[in-house]
N, C-alpha and C positions, 0 to 999 in steps of 0.2 A: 504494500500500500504506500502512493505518494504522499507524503505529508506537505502540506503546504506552509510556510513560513505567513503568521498573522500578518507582517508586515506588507508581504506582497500581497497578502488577500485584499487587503487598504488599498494599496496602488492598483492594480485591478479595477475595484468599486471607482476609484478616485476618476480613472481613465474614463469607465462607460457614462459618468456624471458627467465628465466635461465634453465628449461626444454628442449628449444628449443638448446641455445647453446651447452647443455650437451650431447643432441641425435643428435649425427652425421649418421641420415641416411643419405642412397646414394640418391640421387638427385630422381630417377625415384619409390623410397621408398617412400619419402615423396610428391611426385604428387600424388602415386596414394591413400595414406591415404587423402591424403586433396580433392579429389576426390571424395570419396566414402563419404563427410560429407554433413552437411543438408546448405542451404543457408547462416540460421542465425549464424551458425556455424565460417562459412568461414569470417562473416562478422566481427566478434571479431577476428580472428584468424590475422587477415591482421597486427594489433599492435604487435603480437608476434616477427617478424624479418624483417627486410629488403628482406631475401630470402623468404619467405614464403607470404610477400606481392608482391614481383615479380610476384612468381605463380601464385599466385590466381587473380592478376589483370591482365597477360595475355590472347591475345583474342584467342589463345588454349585452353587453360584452360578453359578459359569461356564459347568456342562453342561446347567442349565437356561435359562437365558439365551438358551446357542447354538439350547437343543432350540423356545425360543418365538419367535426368529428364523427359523428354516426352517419353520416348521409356521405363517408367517404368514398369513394366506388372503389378504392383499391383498398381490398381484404386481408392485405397481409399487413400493413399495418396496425392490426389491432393485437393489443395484449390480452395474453390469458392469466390467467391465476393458478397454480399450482400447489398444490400440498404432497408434499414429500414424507413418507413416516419412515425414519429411521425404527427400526426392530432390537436395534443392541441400545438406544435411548429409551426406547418405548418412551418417543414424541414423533411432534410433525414438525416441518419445517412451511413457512410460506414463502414463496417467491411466487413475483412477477417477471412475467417473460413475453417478450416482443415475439409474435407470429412468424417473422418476414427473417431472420436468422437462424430460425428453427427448420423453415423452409428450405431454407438457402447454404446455411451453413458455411463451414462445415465447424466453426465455433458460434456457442451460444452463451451468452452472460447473464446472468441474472441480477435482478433488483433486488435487493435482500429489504424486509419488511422491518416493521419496530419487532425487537426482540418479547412482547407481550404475548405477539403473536403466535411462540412456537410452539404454546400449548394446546393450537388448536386442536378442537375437536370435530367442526362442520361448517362449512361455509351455506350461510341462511338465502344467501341473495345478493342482487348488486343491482344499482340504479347509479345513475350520472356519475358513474365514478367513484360513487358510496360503496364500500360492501359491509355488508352482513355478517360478523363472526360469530360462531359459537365457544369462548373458549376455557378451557380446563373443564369442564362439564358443571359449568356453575353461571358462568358470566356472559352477558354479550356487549357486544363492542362493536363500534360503528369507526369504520376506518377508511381514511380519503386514502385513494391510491395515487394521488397525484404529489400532497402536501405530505405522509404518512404521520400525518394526523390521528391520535385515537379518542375515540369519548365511550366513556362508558355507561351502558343503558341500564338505571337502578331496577332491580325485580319489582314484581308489580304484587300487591299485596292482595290474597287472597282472603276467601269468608270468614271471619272466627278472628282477624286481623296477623295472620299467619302467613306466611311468606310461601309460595308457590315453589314446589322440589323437585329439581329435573331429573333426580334418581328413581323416581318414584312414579310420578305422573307423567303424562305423554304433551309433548308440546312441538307446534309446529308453526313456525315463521314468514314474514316475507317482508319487504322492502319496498317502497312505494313513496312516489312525488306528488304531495299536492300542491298544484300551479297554483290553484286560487287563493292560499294560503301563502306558499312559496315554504314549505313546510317539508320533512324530509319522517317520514312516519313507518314505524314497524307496528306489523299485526301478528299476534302471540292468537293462535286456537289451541285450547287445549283442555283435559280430558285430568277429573283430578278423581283419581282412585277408580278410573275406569267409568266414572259417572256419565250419563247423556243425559242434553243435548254437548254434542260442545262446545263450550261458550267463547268468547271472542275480549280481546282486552287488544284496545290501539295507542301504540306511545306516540307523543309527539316532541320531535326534536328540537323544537321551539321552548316549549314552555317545560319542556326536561319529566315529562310528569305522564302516567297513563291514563287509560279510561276506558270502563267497561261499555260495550257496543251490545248487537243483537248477537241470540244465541248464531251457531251455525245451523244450516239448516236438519232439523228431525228426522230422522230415518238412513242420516247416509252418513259416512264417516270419510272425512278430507285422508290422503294418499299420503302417506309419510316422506312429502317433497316442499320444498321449499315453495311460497309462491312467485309466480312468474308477474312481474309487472310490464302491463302493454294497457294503451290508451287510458290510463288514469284510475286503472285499477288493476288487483291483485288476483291473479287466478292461480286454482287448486282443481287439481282431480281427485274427484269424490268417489267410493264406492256403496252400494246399498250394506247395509251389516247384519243384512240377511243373504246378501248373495245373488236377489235374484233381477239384480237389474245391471246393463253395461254402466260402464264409467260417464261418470256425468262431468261438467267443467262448470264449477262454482266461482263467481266470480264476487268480489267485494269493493264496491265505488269508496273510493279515500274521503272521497268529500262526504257523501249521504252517509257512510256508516253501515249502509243497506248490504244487503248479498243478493245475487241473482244468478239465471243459469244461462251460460250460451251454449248455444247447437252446435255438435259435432258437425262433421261434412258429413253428408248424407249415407256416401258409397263410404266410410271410413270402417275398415275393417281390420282386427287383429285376433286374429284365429290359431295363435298358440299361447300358452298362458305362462307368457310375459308383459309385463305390467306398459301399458300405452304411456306414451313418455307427453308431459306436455312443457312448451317451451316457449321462449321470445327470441327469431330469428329476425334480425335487421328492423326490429320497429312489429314484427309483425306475428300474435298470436300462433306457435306451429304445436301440432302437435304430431308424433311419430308412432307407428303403430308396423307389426311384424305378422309373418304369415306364410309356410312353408311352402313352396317349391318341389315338385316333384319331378323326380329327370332318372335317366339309366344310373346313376352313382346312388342313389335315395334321395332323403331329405334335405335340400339348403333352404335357409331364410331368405326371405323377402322382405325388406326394410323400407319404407315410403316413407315421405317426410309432407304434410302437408301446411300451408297458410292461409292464414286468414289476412287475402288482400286488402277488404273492407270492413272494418271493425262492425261486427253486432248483423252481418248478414250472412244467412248461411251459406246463403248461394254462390258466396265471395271465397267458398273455402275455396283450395285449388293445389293439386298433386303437385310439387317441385322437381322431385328428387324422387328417383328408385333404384336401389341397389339389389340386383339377383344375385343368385348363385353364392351369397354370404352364409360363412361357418354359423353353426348354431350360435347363440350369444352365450352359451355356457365354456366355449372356447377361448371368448376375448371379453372385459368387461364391458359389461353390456352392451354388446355389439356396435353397431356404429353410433356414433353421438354428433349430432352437428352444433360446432361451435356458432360458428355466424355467417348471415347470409347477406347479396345484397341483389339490390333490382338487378343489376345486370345480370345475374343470375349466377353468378362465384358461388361457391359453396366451402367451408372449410368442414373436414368432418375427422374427426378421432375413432382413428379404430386400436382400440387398447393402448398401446405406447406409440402410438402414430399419425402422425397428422398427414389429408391431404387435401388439395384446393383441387375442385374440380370446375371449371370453368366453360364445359358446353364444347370447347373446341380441344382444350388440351387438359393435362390431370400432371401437378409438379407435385414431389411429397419431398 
């Protein structure tokens, strides 16, 4: 590791201050250069001037910024999240890792996280950059991936004024932006001693504090998955806890409090009994669903990934992606997984220790 002499870290800052005062661009020159730069960028850049950390800490800036990050059409730019369990620590480790080096190679470097980190136990969710941790089997914790930033989210107090036990009772997460607030909110469903219905508690990252909402809904019990946040609310796949009905997709508005159900695609089919995957592909509710293949060798799987182009219509679902001839999923962790997608129709997908972009014309791993 280089160490850097304090002094020159001074000279340095001193240099990008007197650069800054010397270039008098126009106001809408220098948004849109500090604009078009990378995260970590922007984050040194805020010591340059009083004007220049204006900009970049207003929440224009910020919501345009985030909106030309996801809407970026080249896929390997994006970072993933990683959990490493070493087995001779019995711990995990978390790194961030760049797409487009993993792709490319043939060295990859990783971001190494705040050391609170390495106890994790489960990643709950991520929105604009937020994630979701679960860690040491007690805590959660809300982490910028940009600033590595943590805050930590106090337990929410149950009936009897007793504190809710993740050893004990079943609890299930998710992550969610509310615009009309500008509010950054986790929703806790959970199940205390096996009790129904189960009930719902939402924190907000504003006012640092919880509050109990409607039950979940009666008769069917949310999937032990994180929720997926797409258009301004949090979705879950639910099953009946009798068994006798397919997976339903439970949906929870941040602002109303309320739950509701959206419609599968109609032809969506998963016809071996591994569990229908649902997700947020570029913006866009997907969900993933398998189904065996018959040929002269036996059985391979059939993996389909479908989206939801147009929020809240069913007719909008629409098949992207299909992978035949795939080993069972008891061969690779959960068979194939797609990271992120984009209109042009890239695909990055994991299959067990591997990543590939499939792009329509050519496939680079």
């Amino acid at each position: 590791q280089i160490i850097v002499a304090p002094w020159k870290k001074k000279k340095k800052k001193k240099v990008l201050q007197r650069m800054a005062t010397q270039m008098k661009f126009p106001e809408e020159i220098t948004y849109e250069i500090l604009y078009n730069l990378r995260v970590k960028s922007l984050s040194r850049f805020k010591c340059v001037s009083k004007r220049w950390r204006s900009i970049i800490s207003s929440k224009e800036f910020i919501k345009r910024h985030l909106e030309k990050s996801n809407t970026d059409p080249d896929i390997t730019r994006h970072r993933i999240l990683l959990r490493l369990h070493h087995r001779c620590l019995q711990q995990n480790t978390v790194l961030l890792h760049s797409l487009r080096p993993l792709l490319y190679g043939p060295n990859a470097t990783f971001d190494n996280l705040p050391q609170q980190t390495n106890l994790l136990t489960r990643v709950w969710g991520s929105c604009n950059g937020l994630t979701l941790l679960f860690v040491n089997n007690a805590r959660l914790v809300l982490l910028n991936l940009s600033s590595r930033k943590l805050k930590i989210v106090p337990p929410f107090p149950k009936e009897g004024g007793e504190y809710a036990r993740h050893d004990t009772d079943r609890f299930i997460y998710g992550l969610g932006y509310d615009e009309s607030t500008d509010d950054y909110k986790v929703v806790c469903i959970y199940s205390l001693s096996n009790s129904k219905p189960y009930r719902t508690q939402m924190y907000s990252s504003k006012t640092d504090s919880w509050k109990k909402i409607e039950d979940f809904d009666k008769g069917i019990i949310p999937v032990d998955e994180s929720g997926k946040f797409v258009n301004g609310k949090l979705h879950w796949l639910a099953k009946d806890e009798n068994g006798g009905r397919d997976n339903e997709i439970v949906a929870l508005d941040l602002v109303e409090g309320k739950y509701e159900t959206v419609a599968r695609p109609e032809n969506f089919s998963n016809s071996v009994p591994y569990q229908p995957i649902l997700g947020d592909l570029g913006g866009y509710l997907s969900l993933i669903g398998h189904g065996f293949v018959r040929d002269a060798s036996g059985n391979m799987l059939d993996t389909s990934v479908w989206v939801m182009k147009e929020y809240g219509v069913r007719e909008s679902w629409t098949k992207i992606w299909t992978l035949s001839d795939f080993d069972d999923p008891k061969n690779r962790i959960r068979g194939a997984m797609p990271l992120c997608f984009r209109d042009n129709g890239d695909i990055a997908v994991a299959f067990g220790s591997s990543i590939v972009v499939y792009n329509g014309k050519n496939m680079f791993a």
